[in-house]
C-alpha positions in Angstrom: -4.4 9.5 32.3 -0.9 9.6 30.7 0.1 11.9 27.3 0.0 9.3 24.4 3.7 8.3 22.9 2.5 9.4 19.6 2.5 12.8 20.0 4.7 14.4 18.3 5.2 18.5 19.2 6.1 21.7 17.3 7.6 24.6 19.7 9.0 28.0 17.7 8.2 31.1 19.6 5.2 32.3 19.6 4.1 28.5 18.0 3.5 25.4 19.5 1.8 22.6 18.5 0.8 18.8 18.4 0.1 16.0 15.6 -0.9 12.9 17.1 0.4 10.4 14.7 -2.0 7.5 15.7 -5.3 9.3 15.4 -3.7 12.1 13.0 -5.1 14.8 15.6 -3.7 18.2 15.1 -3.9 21.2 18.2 -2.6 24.3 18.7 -1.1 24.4 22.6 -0.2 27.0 24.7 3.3 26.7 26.1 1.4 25.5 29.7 -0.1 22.5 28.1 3.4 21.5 26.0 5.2 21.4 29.2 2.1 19.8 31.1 2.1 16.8 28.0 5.8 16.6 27.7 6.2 16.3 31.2 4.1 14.7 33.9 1.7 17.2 34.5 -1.6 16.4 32.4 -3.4 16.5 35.8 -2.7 20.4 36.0 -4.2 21.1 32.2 -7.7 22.6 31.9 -10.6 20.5 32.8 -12.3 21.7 29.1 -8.8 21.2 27.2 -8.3 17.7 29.1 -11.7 16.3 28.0 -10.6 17.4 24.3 -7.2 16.1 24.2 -9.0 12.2 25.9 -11.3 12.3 22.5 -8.6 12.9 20.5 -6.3 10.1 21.5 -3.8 12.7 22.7 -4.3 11.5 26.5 -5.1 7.8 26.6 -5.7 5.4 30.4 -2.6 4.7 32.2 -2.6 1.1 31.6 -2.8 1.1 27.6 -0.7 -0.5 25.5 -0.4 1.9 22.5 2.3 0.4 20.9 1.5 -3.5 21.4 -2.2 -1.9 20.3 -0.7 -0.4 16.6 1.9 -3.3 16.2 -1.2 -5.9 16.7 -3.6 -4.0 14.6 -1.0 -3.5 11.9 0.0 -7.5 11.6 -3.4 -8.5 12.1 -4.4 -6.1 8.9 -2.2 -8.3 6.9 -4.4 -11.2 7.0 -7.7 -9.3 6.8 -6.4 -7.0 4.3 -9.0 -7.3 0.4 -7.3 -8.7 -2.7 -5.0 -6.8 -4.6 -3.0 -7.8 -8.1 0.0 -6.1 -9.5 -0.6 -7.6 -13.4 2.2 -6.9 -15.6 0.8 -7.1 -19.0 4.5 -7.1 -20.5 7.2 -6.2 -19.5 8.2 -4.3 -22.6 7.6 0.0 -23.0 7.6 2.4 -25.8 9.4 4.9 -23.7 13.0 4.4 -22.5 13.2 6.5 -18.8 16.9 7.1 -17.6 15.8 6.2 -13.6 13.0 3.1 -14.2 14.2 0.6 -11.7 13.4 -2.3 -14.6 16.1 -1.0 -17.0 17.7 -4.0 -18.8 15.0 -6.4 -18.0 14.2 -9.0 -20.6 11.1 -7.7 -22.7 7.9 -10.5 -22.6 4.4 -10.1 -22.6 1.3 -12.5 -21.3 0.0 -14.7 -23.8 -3.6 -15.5 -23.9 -2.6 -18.9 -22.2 -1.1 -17.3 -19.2 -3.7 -14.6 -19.0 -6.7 -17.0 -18.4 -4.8 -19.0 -15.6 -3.7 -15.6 -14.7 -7.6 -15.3 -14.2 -8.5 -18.4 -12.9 -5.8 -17.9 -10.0 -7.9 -14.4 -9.1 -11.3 -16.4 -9.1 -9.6 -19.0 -6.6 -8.6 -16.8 -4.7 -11.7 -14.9 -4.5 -13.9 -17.9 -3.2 -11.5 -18.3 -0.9 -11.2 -14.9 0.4 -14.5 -13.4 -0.9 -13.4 -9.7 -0.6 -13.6 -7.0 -3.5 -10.7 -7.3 -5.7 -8.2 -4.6 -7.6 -6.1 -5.2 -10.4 -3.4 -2.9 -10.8 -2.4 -2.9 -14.2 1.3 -2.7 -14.8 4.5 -3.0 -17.0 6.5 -2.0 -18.6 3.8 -0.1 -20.5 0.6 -2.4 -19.6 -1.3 -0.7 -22.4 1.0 -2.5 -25.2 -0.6 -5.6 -24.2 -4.4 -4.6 -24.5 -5.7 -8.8 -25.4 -4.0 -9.8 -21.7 -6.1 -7.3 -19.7 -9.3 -7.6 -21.9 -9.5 -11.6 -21.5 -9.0 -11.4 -17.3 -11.3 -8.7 -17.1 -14.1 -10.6 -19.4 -13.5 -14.0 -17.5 -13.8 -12.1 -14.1 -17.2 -10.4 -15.0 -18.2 -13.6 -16.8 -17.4 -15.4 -13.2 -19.3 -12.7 -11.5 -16.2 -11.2 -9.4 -16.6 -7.9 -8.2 -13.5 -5.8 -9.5 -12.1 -2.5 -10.1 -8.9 -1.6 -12.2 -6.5 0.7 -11.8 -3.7 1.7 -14.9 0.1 2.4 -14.0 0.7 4.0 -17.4 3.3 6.3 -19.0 -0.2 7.3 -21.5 1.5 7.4 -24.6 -0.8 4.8 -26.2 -4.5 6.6 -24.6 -7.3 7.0 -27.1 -10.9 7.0 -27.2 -11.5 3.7 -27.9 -9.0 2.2 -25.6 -10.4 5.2 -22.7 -14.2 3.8 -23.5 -13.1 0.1 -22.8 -11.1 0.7 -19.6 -13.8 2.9 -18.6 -16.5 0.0 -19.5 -15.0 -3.5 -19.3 -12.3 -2.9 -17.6 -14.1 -1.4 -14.8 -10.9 1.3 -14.8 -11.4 4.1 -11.8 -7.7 5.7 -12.1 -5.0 6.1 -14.0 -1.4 7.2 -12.9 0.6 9.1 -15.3 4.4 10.3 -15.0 5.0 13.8 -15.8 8.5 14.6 -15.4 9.0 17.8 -17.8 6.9 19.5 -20.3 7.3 19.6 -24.2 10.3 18.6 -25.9 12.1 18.3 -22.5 9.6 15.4 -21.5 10.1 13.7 -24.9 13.9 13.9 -24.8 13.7 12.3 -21.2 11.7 9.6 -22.1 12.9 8.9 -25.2 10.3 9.0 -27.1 9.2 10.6 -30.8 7.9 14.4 -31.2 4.3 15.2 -30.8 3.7 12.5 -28.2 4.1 15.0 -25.0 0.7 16.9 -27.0 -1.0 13.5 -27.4 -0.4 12.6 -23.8 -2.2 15.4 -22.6 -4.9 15.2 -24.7 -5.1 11.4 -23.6 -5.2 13.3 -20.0 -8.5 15.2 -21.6 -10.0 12.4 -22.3 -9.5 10.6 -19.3 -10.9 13.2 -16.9 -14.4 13.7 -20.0 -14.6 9.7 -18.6 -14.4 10.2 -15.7 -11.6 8.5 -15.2 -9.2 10.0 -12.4 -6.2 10.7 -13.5 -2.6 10.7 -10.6 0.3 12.8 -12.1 3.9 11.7 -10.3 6.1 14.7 -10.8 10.1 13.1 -10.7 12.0 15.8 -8.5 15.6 15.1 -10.2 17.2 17.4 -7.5 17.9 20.1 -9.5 15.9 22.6 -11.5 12.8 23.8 -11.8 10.8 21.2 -14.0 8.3 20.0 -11.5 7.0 23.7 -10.9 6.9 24.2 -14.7 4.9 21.0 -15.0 2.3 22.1 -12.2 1.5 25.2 -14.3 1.4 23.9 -17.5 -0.8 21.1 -15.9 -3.3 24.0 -14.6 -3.0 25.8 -17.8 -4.6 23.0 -19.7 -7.4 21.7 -17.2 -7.5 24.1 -14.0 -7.9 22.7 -11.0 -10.2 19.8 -12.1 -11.3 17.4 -9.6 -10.7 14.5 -10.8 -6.8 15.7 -11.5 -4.1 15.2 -8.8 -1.2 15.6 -8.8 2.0 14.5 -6.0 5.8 14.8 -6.1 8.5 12.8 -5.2 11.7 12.2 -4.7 13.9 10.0 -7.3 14.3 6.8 -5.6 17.0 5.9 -4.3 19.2 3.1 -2.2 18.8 5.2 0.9 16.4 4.6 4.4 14.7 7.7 3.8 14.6 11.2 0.8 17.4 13.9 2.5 16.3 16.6 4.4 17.2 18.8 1.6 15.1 16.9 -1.0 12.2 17.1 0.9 12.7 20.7 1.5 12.4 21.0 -2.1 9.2 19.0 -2.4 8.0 21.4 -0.1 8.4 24.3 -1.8 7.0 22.7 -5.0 3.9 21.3 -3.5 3.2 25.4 -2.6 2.5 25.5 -6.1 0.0 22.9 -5.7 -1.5 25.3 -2.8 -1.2 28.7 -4.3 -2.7 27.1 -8.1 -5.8 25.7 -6.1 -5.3 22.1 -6.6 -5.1 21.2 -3.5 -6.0 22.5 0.2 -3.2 23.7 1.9 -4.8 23.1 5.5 -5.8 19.5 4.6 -3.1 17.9 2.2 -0.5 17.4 5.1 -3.1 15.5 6.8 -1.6 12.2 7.2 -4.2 9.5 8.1 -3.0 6.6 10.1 -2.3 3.6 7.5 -4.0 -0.1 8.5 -1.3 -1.8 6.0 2.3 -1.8 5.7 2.3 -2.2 1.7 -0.2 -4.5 -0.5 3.3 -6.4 -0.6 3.2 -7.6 2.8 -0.9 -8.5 3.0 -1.8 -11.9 2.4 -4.1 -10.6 -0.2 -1.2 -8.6 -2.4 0.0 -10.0 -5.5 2.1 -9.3 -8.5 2.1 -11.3 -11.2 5.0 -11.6 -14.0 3.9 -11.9 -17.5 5.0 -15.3 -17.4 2.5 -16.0 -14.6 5.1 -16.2 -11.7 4.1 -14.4 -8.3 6.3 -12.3 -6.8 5.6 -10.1 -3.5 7.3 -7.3 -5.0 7.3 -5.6 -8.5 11.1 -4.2 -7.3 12.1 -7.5 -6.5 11.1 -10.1 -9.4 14.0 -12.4 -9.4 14.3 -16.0 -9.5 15.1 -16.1 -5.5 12.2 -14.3 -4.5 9.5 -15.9 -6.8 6.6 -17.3 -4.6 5.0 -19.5 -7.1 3.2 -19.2 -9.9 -0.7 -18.5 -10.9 -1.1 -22.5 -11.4 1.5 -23.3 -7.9 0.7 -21.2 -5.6 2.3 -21.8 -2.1 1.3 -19.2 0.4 3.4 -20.7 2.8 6.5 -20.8 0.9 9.5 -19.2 2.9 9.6 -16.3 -0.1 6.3 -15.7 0.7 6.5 -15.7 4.2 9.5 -13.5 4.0 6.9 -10.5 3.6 3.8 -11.8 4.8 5.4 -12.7 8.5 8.1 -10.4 8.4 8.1 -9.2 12.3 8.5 -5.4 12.3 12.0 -4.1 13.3 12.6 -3.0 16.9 13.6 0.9 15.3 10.2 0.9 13.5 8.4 -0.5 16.9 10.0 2.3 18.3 9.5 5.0 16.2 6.8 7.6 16.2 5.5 7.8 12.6 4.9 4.1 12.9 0.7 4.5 13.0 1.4 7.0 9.3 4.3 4.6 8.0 3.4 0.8 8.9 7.1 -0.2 9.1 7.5 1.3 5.9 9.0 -0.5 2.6 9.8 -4.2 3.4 12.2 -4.6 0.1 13.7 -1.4 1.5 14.1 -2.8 4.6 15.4 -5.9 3.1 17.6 -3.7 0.7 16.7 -5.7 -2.4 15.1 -2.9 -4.2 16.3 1.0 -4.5 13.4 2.5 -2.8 13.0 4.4 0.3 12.3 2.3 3.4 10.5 5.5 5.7 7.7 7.3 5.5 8.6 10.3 3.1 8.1 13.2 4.9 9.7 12.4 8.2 13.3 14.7 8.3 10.8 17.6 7.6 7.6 17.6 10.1 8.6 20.3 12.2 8.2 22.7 8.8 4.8 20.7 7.8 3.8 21.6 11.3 4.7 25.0 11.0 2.7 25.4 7.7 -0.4 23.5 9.1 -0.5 25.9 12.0 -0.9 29.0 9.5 -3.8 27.5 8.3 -5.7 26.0 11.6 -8.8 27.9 11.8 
C-alpha cells in the first residue's frame, strides 16, 4: 500500500491532520503517522489505524492510478452528466449593480416565438438524452419576463418532461401570485437572492427605489411559507463590514430557518484564484454563519469531491440567449462563442467543443484540489470572462483545517 497523492496535511504543534481531497476524508494523526504517510513508512503505522486509513481512500494499492482514475471519471462525467438550461428570460433588470459582469449589454427579452422553440429544443433534447431536466432561470432579471418562462414550462408538462426550475433573481418583483405559480407550474425548488447590504445601503447599491429592500424580504417570507428554498450570495466588496451586518439582519427576520442559506463570496475578478487576504475575510464572516446557528461549523467546510467540472463543460449544459442562441457560457455570450441556436443546434461545432473536449491543463492534472475543483472555471481558464478559475478556498486550507480540527469529535 502506498499513501494516496490526495492527501493533503495540517501540522501546527500540538495539531496535525489530514483531508483527503478525493474521498473528502478528514483524521486527526499523530505526528508518527504524518511522518509514516508523508514518507515511506505506512508499513510501520498501526495495524487498526492502517485498516482505517485503506477504507478511507487515504492508503490506496500500489499499482493505482489515482490521477488517470479522477481525470477519467471527470471527462467521462461530461457525457453522462443530466440536462441543464441557463434560460435568460431577458436580458434587461430593474436594478442597476455597479459589479454585474453584463453591464452595457443590449436589453431584449424572449418573445413567445422564441420561447416555444426555446421549448421544443429542451424536448429534443430530452428524447435524446432522456435524463431529468433543470431550467435555471436567468437574466438580467428573469422575473420581468414572466409569459417566456410560463409558455416552456406549460409545453414541457404538456409533453410530459420531467423538470425542476430554479430562479437566479435579484427578488424585487416576488409576490404571492407570482411565488404560488413558480411553486406550482413552474415546478420552482430554489431561488437565489443577492444580498449585498441592508436598508437604504442595499437600495443605493442597486439602484433601485425606497421601500424595495422591505419588499424583498418579505418576498424572502414568502418564499420560505412555500417552501421554496431560498440561497442568499453575500458580495464581500473588500472592505467593511456589510456582509456581517447582512447575516444578522438576515437572522433577525427568520432565525435560522432551514430552508435559508446563506454563502459569501469574493467579488469576481480577472484573477486565477480570490487573494489569500479575501479569503481570510470570508472566513471570518462565515463565523457569523457558525456562531448565529445557520450553519454547522464541523460540517460546512466539508468539501465533497465534484463529478463535473461546470454545467458549461457537460454535454448536457446549456444557456440560452433571449434570442434563442446557445452559448456554453452566460460570461461569455458573444458572437464568437455562439454554438448555435435552439432551431441549429451543432454539438459538434468547434465553439462547442471548445468546452465540451477541452482537455484539462497539465497544472490542474497536477494539482491536489483537482477531485473538490474539476479543473475549475473553463472561461477562467480561457480568460474570456472575469471570474475565478480555482477552487475558492485553496490559498486558505491550512486555517479551514485548523478550524475543522476544533470541532472533530
Amino acid at each position: 500500500m502506498k499513501a494516496s497523492c490526495y492527501n493533503f496535511f495540517y501540522s501546527e504543534e500540538p495539531d496535525c491532520a489530514l483531508w483527503n481531497t478525493k474521498t473528502g476524508a478528514f483524521f486527526r494523526i499523530s505526528s508518527h503517522e504524518y511522518d509514516c504517510l508523508r514518507g515511506d513508512g505506512v508499513e510501520s503505522l498501526d495495524e487498526r489505524r492502517r485498516m482505517q486509513f485503506v477504507g478511507a481512500g487515504v492508503l490506496v494499492p500500489d499499482g493505482m492510478d489515482e490521477i488517470g482514475d479522477i481525470v477519467n471519471m471527470l471527462l467521462d462525467a461530461r457525457e453522462s452528466s443530466p440536462l441543464y438550461f441557463r434560460i435568460l428570460t431577458t436580458t434587461d433588470c430593474n436594478a442597476s449593480c455597479a459589479y454585474c459582469y453584463e453591464k452595457g449589454m443590449a436589453a431584449s427579452a424572449m418573445d413567445a416565438g422564441c420561447a416555444q422553440r426555446t421549448a421544443d429544443f429542451i424536448i429534443r433534447r430530452y428524447r435524446e438524452r432522456e435524463s431529468h431536466v433543470t431550467l435555471e432561470w436567468f437574466g438580467g432579471e428573469p422575473l420581468m419576463n414572466i409569459p417566456a418562462i410560463s409558455l416552456i414550462c406549460d409545453k414541457l408538462s404538456a409533453a410530459g418532461v420531467p423538470f425542476h426550475s430554479k430562479i437566479i433573481s435579484n427578488g424585487l418583483l416576488m409576490n404571492s401570485y407570482l411565488i404560488d405559480t413558480a411553486a406550482h407550474e413552474w415546478r420552482t425548488e430554489s431561488v437565489q437572492l443577492t444580498i449585498d447590504a441592508v436598508g437604504e445601503e442595499y437600495e443605493q447599491l442597486k439602484g433601485v427605489p425606497r421601500g424595495s429592500f422591505q419588499g424583498l424580504i418579505s418576498g424572502i417570507n414568502d418564499l420560505l411559507q412555500s417552501g421554496i428554498r431560498v440561497r442568499v450570495r453575500i458580495n464581500d466588496t473588500g472592505s467593511g463590514d456589510a456582509p456581517k451586518k447582512v447575516i444578522k439582519y438576515l437572522y433577525r427576520h427568520f432565525g435560522n430557518n432551514r430552508r435559508l442559506r446563506i454563502y459569501l463570496c469574493p467579488l469576481y475578478r480577472n484573477e486565477k484564484m480570490p487573494s489569500r487576504e479575501s479569503m481570510r475575510r470570508i472566513l471570518r464572516f462565515e463565523q457569523e454563519l457558525f456562531r448565529l446557528g445557520y450553519e454547522d461549523e464541523g460540517l460546512y467546510y466539508i468539501f465533497r469531491p465534484r463529478r463535473l467540472r461546470c454545467f458549461a463543460c457537460s454535454t448536457g449544459g446549456h444557456t440560452i440567449a433571449p434570442d434563442g442562441r446557445i452559448f456554453n457560457c452566460s460570461h461569455v455570450m458573444d458572437a464568437k462563442h455562439c454554438a448555435g441556436t435552439v432551431s441549429c443546434f451543432d454539438k459538434c461545432s468547434p465553439q462547442r467543443l471548445s468546452y465540451t473536449k477541452a482537455p484539462l491543463s497539465d497544472e490542474c492534472i497536477a494539482c491536489i484540489f483537482l477531485p473538490v475543483c474539476g479543473g475549475g472555471c473553463r472561461s477562467g481558464e480561457l480568460g474570456t470572462a472575469d471570474v475565478f478559475q480555482c477552487f475558492q478556498y485553496c490559498s486558505v486550507i491550512p486555517e479551514i483545517m485548523k478550524l475543522r480540527l476544533k470541532n472533530l469529535k
